[in-house]
C-alpha positions in Angstrom: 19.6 -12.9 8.4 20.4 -9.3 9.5 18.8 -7.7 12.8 17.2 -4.0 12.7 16.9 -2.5 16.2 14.5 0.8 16.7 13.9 2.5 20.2 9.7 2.9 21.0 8.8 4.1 24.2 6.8 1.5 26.5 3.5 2.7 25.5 4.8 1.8 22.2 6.1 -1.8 22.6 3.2 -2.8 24.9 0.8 -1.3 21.8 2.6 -3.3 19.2 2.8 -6.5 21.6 -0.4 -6.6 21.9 -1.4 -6.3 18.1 0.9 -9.0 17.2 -0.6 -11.2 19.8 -3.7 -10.4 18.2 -2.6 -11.4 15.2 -0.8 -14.7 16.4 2.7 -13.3 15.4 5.8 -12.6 16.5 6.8 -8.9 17.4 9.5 -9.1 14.8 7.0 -10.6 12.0 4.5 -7.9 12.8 7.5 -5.4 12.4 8.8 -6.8 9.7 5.4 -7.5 7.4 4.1 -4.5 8.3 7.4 -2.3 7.6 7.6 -3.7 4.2 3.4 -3.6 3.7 4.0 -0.1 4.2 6.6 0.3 2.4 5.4 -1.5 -0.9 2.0 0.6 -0.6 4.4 3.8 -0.9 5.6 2.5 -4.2 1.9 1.3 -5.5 0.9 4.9 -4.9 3.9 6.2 -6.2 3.0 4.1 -9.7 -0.5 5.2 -9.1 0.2 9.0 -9.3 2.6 8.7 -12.1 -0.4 6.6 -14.4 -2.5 8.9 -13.4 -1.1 12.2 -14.2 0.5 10.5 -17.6 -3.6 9.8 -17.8 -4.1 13.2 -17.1 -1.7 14.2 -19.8 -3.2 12.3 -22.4 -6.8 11.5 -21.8 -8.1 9.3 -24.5 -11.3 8.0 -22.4 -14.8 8.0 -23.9 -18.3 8.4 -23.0 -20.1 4.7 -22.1 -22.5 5.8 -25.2 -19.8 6.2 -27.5 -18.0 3.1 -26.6 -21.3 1.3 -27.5 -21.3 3.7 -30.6 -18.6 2.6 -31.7 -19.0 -1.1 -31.4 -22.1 -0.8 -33.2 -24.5 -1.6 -29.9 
């Protein structure tokens, strides 16, 4: 297992302490799920954007009454 080291002022650390206390973790697995939580919701939205503006591109969406239309409802 590797070790990352980042400099937070004392404001900082106490701050963080105290959420991972509150969360009954570790300051490292605060850090570390939280980094990558982070991290993973950049991608997501990064997805999110591109199926959206591929959407955008393309819109083949329909009205709710010509769904039902054409389902014969």
């Amino acid at each position: 297992m590797s070790t990352v080291t980042f400099r937070v002022t004392d404001e900082e650390k106490s701050f963080i302490q105290s959420m991972a206390d509150l969360n009954g973790q570790t300051l490292s697995e605060l850090a570390r799920t939280k980094l990558l939580e982070g991290l993973e919701d950049q991608i997501d939205m990064g997805l999110y954007e591109k199926a959206m503006k591929a959407h955008e591109e393309k819109d083949e969406s329909i009205s709710h009454q010509d769904m039902l239309r054409e389902l014969g409802l």
